[in-house]
C-alpha atoms as one frame of an Amber mdcrd trajectory, in Angstrom:
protein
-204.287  26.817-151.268-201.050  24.799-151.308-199.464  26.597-153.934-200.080
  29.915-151.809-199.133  28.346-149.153-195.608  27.558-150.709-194.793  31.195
-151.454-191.964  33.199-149.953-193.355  34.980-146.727-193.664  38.183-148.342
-196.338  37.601-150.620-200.126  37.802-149.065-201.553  34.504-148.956-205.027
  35.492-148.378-207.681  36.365-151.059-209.918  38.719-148.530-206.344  40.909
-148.431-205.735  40.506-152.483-202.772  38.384-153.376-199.072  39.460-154.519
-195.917  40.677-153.004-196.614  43.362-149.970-196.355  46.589-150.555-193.329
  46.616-148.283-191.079  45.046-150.965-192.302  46.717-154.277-188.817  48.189
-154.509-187.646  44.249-156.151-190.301  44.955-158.478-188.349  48.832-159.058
-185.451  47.157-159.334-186.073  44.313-162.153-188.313  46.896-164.189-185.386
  49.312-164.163-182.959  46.671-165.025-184.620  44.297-167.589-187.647  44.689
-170.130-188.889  41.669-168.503-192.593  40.664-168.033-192.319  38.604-165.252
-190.351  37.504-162.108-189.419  33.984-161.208-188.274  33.037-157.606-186.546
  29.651-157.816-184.463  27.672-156.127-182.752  25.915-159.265-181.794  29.003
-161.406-179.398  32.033-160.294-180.103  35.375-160.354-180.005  36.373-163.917
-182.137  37.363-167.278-183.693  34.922-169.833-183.882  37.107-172.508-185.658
  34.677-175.172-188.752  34.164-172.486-188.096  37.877-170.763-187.974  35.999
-167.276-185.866  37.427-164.666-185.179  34.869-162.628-184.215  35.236-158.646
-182.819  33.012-156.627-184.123  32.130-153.445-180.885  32.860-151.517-181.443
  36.491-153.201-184.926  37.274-152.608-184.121  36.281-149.026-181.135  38.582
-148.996-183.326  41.142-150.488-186.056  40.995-147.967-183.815  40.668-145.175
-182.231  44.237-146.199-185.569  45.638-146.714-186.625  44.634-142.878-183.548
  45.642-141.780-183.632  49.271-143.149-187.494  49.844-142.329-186.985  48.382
-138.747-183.453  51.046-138.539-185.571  54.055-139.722-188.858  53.262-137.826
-186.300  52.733-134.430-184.256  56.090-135.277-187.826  58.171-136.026-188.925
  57.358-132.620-186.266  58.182-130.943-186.570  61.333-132.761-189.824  61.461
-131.740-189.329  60.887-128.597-186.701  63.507-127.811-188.610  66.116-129.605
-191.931  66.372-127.202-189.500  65.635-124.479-187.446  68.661-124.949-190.407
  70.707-126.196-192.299  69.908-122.769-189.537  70.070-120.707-188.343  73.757
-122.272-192.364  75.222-121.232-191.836  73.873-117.488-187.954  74.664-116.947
-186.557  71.104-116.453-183.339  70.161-118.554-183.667  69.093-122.344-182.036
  65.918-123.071-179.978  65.032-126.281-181.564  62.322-129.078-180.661  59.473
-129.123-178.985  58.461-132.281-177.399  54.980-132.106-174.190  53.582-133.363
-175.492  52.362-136.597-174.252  54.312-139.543-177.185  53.675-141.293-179.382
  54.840-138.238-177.570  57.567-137.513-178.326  58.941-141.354-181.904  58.313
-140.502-181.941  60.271-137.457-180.219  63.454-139.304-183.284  62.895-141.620
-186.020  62.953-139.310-184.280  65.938-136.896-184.186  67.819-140.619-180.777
  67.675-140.729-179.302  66.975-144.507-176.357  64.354-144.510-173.132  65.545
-146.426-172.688  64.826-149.741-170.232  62.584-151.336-168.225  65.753-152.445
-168.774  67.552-148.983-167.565  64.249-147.206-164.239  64.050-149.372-163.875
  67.976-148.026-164.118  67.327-144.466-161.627  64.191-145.014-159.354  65.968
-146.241-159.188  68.907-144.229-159.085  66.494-141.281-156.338  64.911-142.793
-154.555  68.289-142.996-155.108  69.063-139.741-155.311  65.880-137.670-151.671
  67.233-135.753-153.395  70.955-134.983-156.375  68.778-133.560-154.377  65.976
-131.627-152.780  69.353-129.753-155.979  71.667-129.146-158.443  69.046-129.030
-157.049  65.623-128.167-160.527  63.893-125.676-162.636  65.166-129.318-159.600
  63.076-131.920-159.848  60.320-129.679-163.061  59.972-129.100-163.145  60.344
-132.968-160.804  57.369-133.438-162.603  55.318-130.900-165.980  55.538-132.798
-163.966  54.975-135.785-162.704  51.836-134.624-166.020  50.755-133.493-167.768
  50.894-136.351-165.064  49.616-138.547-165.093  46.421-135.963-168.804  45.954
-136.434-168.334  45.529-140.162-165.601  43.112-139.769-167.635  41.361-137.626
-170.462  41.242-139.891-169.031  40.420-142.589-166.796  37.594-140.671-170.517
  36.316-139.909-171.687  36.123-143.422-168.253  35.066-144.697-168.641  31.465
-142.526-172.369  30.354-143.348-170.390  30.316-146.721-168.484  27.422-148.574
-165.490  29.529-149.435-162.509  28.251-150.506-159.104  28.586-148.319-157.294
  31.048-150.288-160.711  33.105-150.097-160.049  32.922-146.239-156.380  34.003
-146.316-157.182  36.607-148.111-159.811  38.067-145.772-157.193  37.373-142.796
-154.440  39.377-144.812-156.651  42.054-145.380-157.423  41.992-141.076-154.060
  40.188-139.762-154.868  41.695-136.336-157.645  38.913-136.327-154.929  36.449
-136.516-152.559  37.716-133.074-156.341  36.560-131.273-155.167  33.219-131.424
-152.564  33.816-129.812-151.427  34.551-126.225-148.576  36.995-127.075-148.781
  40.039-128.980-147.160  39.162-132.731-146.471  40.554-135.720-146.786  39.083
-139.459-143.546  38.947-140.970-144.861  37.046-144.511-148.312  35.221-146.145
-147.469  32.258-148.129-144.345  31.974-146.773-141.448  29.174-147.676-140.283
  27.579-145.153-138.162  24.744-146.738-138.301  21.407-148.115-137.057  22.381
-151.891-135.935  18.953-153.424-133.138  18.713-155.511-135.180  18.631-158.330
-136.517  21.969-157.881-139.926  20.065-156.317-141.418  19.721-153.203-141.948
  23.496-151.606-143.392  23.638-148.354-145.127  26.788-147.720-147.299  27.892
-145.064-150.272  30.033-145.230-148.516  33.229-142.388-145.293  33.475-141.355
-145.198  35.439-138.033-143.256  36.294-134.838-143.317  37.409-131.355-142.900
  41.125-131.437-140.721  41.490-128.436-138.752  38.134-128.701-138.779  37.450
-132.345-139.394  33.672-132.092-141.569  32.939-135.137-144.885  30.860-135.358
-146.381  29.548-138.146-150.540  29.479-139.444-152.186  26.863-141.089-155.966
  28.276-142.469-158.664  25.905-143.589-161.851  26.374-144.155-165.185  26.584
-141.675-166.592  23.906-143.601-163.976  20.975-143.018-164.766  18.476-140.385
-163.483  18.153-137.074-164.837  14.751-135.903-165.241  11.086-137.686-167.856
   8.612-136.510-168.366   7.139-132.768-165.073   4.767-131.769-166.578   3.729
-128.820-169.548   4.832-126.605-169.282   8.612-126.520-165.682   8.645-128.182
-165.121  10.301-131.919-161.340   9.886-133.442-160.172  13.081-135.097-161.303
  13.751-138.864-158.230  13.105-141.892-158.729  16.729-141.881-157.775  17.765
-138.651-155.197  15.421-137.892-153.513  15.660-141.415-153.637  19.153-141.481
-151.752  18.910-137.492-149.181  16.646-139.410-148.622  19.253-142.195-147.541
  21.606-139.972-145.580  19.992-137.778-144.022  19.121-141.262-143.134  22.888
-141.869-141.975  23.560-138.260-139.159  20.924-138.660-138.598  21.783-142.138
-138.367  25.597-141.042-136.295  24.749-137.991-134.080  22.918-140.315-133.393
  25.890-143.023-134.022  29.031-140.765-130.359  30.079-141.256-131.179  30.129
-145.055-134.483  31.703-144.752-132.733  34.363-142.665-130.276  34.647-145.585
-132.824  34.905-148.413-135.116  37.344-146.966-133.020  39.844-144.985-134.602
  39.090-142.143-131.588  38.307-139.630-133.822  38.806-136.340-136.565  36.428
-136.974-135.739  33.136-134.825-137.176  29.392-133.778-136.420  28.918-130.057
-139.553  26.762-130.336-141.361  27.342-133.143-145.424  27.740-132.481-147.873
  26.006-134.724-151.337  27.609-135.032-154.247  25.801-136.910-157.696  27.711
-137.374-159.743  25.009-138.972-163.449  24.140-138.836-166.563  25.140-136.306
-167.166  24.207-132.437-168.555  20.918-133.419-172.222  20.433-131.069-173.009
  18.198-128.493-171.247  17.149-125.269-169.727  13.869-126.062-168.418  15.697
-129.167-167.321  18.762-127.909-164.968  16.303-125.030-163.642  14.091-127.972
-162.560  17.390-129.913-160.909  19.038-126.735-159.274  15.856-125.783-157.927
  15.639-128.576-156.300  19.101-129.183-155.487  19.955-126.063-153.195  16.891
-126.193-152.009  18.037-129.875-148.058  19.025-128.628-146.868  21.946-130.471
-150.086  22.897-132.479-152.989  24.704-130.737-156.158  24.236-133.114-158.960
  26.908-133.083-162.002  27.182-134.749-163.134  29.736-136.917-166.534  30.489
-134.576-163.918  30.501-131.477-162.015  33.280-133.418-165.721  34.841-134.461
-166.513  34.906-130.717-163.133  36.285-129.605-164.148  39.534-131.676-167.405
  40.126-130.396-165.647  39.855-127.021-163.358  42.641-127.917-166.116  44.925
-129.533-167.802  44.400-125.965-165.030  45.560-124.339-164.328  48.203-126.453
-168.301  49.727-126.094-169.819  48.000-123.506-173.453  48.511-125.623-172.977
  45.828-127.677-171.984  43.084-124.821-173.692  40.610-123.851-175.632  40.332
-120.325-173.680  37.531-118.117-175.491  34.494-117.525-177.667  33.717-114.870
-175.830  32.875-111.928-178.089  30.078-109.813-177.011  29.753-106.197-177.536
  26.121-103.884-179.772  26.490-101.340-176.412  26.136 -99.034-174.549  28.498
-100.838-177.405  31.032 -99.739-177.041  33.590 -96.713-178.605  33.530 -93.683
C-alpha cells in the first residue's frame, strides 16, 4: 500500500477501481507510443525526460508529468466550462424564442483556447491555418479602409488584441520566475517586452540601447562598464540606466539585531555597480553622445533602476528591505514579483474581468453611523 500510495495523483490507488493511470491522461501513454518503441514508462525524479534505448525505458521527469497533467486539467476544465455555457445559451434561447422574450448571446470567454471550444460545441468550424493567413492578410490590406468605415469594430479589435497578448506575457512572466534562469535569459525576455521596463518607472521613457557602454575603458583597452538598458525620458531626454538580476538572488542576510536584517552582497553590490556606471556615464556622456549619434540624450541627474530579487516574506523582513531601499539615494530597487504585480494591475484596468475584488474593508464600531 505504500508504494501506491507514493504514486503521482493520477494513477488509481485503489484495487476495487483497478490500478493504472486514469483514463483522463491516456493521451501520455499516445504520446510515448507514438514517439518511442518503448515498453514501458518511468516517472522519476532523478532522470530527464528522454529515451533509454538499450532498456526501451522512456523516462519522464516529474517536473514533466506534472506539466503534462496540469495541461490536461486545464484543457478538460476550458472545454467542460465553454460546453456549458453553450449549453446553457442554447435552451435559453430555444425557450425564450417559443414564449417571445429576448434571446441572449453565448457566452464565450476571453480564453483563446475556450473560445475554439465554444465554436466547437455551437458547430461552428474554426479557420484553418491557411484560411487564418487569408483573413490576416486581407486585414492587413485593408486595416486604413476599416479604421475610416468602421473605426468602434478596429478598435475594439485592437483592444482584444492587446488583451490577450497581455495575458500571455503575463503567463509566461509567471512561469519564467518559479525558474532559475540566468540574467541574460531575463534581459532578453525584457528586450523582447521593453514596455515592461517604463513600469518601473514614474515617467513615460523610451529605450535608447541594451547592453549599453557607458564608460570606464582603461588605457589598456580593459575595464568596460556596461549596463544591461540604456534609456531616457521621452519628453526631457535625461537618460536612466537598468541593472537586471535575477528572481532568485537574495535580498536579505541574517538577523543584525532583534527584528533587523542588513542588505544581502547582492543587493548592495549590485546598488554600488550602478552607481559605478552613473558616474562613469556622467563622466563620458559627451563621448557617448559622439560615438553613437545620439546628440539629444542627456544626464541632468542620471536615474538608476535595479529590478533584482522577490518581495522577501514576513514583517520584520519586509521593514528591513524597505528601510533599506527607500534610503538607497539615486537607485530605486524593485522586485521582479512587484513588476509581475504591476502587470496584472494594468490587465485589470484594461478589462476589468480579470481584476481582482478589493479587500474587505472592516469599519470600528466608532467609525459606524448612527
Amino acid at each position: 500500500m505504500r508504494v501506491l500510495e507514493g504514486l503521482p495523483s493520477t494513477f488509481i490507488k485503489d484495487y476495487d477501481w483497478g490500478l493504472g493511470l486514469r483514463k483522463e491522461y491516456r493521451f501520455i501513454v499516445n504520446a510515448v507510443e507514438k514517439l518511442s518503441d518503448c515498453t514501458e514508462i518511468v516517472i522519476s525524479n532523478v532522470h530527464e525526460t528522454g529515451i533509454d534505448h538499450q532498456k526501451k525505458l522512456f523516462h519522464i521527469s516529474a517536473k514533466d508529468f506534472e506539466t503534462a497533467r496540469k495541461e490536461i486539467d486545464n484543457i478538460t476544465n476550458t472545454s467542460r466550462t465553454a460546453a456549458q455555457s453553450v449549453k446553457d445559451g442554447k435552451i435559453h434561447n430555444l425557450l425564450a424564442e417559443k414564449i417571445g422574450e429576448p434571446m441572449v448571446p453565448v457566452t464565450i470567454g476571453r480564453s483563446p483556447l475556450r473560445k475554439l471550444f465554444t465554436a466547437v460545441a455551437q458547430g461552428q468550424e474554426p479557420l484553418s491555418d491557411d484560411e487564418q493567413a487569408v483573413v490576416v492578410r486581407e486585414f492587413e490590406k485593408n486595416v486604413t479602409a476599416i479604421a475610416e468605415t468602421e473605426p468602434d469594430r478596429l478598435a475594439k479589435l485592437q483592444h482584444d488584441i492587446e488583451l490577450v497578448t497581455l495575458e500571455k506575457l503575463i503567463a509566461r512572466y509567471e512561469e519564467m520566475i518559479t525558474e532559475k534562469l540566468s540574467e541574460k535569459r531575463w534581459q532578453d525576455f525584457l528586450n523582447e517586452n521593453p514596455f515592461i521596463l517604463s513600469l518601473a518607472f514614474g515617467y513615460p521613457i523610451i529605450k535608447v540601447r541594451d547592453q549599453a557602454y557607458v564608460g570606464g575603458r582603461k588605457i589598456s583597452g580593459s575595464g568596460d562598464k556596461i549596463t544591461d538598458f540604456l534609456v531616457k525620458n521621452s519628453l526631457t531626454n535625461n537618460s536612466a540606466i537598468i541593472e537586471i538580476k535575477t528572481p532568485q538572488e537574495k535580498l536579505l542576510k541574517v538577523e543584525y539585531r532583534d527584528g533587523v536584517y542588513t542588505p544581502s552582497t547582492a543587493l548592495s553590490g549590485s546598488i554600488i555597480q550602478a552607481l559605478d556606471q552613473k558616474y562613469r556615464f556622467e563622466r563620458e556622456i559627451a563621448q557617448f553622445k559622439e560615438n553613437s549619434k545620439m546628440p539629444d540624450i542627456e544626464t541632468y541627474s542620471v536615474h538608476c533602476c535595479l529590478i533584482i530579487g522577490k518581495m522577501p516574506s514576513g514583517d520584520d523582513h519586509q521593514k528591513s528591505f524597505e528601510h533599506f531601499r527607500r534610503n538607497s539615494k539615486n537607485v530605486d530597487v524593485i522586485t521582479f514579483d512587484e513588476l509581475l504585480e504591476k502587470l496584472k494591475q494594468l490587465l485589470g484596468f484594461l478589462d476589468p474581468n480579470h481584476a481582482e475584488p478589493p479587500a474587505p474593508v472592516y469599519l470600528k464600531d466608532e467609525d459606524l453611523p448612527f
